[in-house]
C-alpha positions in Angstrom: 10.9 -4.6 7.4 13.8 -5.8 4.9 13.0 -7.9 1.6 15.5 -7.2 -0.4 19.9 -5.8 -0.9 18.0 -2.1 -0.7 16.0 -3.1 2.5 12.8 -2.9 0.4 13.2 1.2 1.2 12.7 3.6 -1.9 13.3 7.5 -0.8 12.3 10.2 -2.9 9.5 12.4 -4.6 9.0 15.3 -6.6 10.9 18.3 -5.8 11.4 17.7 -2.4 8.3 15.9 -1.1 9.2 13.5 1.7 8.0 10.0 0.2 9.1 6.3 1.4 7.8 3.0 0.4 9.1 0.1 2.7 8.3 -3.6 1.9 8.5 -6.5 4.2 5.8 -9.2 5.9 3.4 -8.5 8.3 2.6 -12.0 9.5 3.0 -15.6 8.1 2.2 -15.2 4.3 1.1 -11.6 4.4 3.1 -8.9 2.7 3.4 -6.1 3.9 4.1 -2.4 2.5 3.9 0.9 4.5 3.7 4.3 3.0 5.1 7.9 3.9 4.6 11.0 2.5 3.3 12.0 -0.7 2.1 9.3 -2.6 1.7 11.1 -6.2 2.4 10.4 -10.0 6.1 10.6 -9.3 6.3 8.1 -6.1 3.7 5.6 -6.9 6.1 3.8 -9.1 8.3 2.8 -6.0 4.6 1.7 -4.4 3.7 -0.4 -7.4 7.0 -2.1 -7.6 7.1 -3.1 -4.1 3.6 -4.5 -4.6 5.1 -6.3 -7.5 8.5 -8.0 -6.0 5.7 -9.4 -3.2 3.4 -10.6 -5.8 6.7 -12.2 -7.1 7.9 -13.2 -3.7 4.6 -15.6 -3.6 2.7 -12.8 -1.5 -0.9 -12.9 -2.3 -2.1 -11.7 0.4 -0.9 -7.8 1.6 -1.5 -5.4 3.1 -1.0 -1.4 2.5 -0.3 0.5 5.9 -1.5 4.2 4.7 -1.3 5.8 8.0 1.7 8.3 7.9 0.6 9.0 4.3 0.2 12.9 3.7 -1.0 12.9 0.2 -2.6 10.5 -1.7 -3.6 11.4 -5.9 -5.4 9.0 -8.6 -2.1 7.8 -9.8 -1.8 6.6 -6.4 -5.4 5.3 -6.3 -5.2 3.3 -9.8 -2.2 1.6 -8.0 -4.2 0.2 -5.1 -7.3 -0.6 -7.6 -4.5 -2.5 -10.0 -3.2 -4.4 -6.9 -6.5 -5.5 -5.3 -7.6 -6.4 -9.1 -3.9 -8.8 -9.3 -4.2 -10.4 -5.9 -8.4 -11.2 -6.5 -7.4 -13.2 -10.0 -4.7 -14.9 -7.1 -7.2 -15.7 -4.5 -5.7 -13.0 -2.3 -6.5 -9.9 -0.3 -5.4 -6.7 0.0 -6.5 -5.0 3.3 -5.6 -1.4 3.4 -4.5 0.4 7.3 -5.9 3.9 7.2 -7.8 6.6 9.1 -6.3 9.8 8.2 -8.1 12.4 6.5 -5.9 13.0 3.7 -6.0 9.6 2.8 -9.8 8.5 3.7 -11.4 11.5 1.9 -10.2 10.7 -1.5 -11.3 7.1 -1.0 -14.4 8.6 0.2 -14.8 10.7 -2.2 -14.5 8.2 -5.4 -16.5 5.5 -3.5 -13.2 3.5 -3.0 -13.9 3.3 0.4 -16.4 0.5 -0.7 -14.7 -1.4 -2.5 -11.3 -2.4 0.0 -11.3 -3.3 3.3 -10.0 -0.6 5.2 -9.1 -1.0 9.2 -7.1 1.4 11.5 -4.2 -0.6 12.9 -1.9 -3.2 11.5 -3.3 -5.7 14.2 -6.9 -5.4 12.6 -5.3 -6.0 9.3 -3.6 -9.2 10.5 -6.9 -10.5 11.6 -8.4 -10.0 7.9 -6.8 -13.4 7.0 
């Protein structure tokens, strides 16, 4: 996965939470951005501007692979919501790859889990478009 001079990698989180957002494409014209760690108020930043340099890439359909995700908070959330909202007006899709509990019970529990398509595996994702 390498889109860019940094190989699309951004390390980090607050005091010491593993985090790392890597963008790339997961088939022909669909983006592609995977997830680890904690995905809080002071990594989703690094998750929004990876969504953004494939928006700007032409990328208007991605998806968001979740599953080595720890931790997921509403800062995190309003990320994904401002995504699928930015690809919709685009004619995209945003298909998110999760199954975790730490991810699926806050989508769950704010009813997100209705509004995105959500599959277990990259492969089911791919087959979304």
């Amino acid at each position: 996965m390498v889109a860019d001079g940094d190989g699309g990698r951004a390390k980090g989180g607050g005091i010491g939470a593993p985090f790392a957002s890597m963008r790339g494409v997961l088939g022909e014209g669909v983006g592609l951005v995977q997830l680890e760690g904690e995905v809080d108020l002071a990594t989703a930043p690094a998750f929004k501007a990876d969504i953004e340099q494939l928006l700007a890439d032409g990328y208007v359909n991605v998806v968001v692979d979740l599953t080595r995700v720890t931790f997921i908070d509403s800062t995190a959330l309003g990320v994904l919501i401002g995504s699928v909202r930015r690809l919709r007006e685009r004619d995209g899709r945003l298909v998110l790859v999760a199954s975790g509990f730490p991810v699926m019970r806050p989508l769950t529990l704010t009813g997100l889990d209705r509004v995105f398509t959500i599959v277990a595996t990259r492969e089911e994702a791919a087959e979304q478009f």
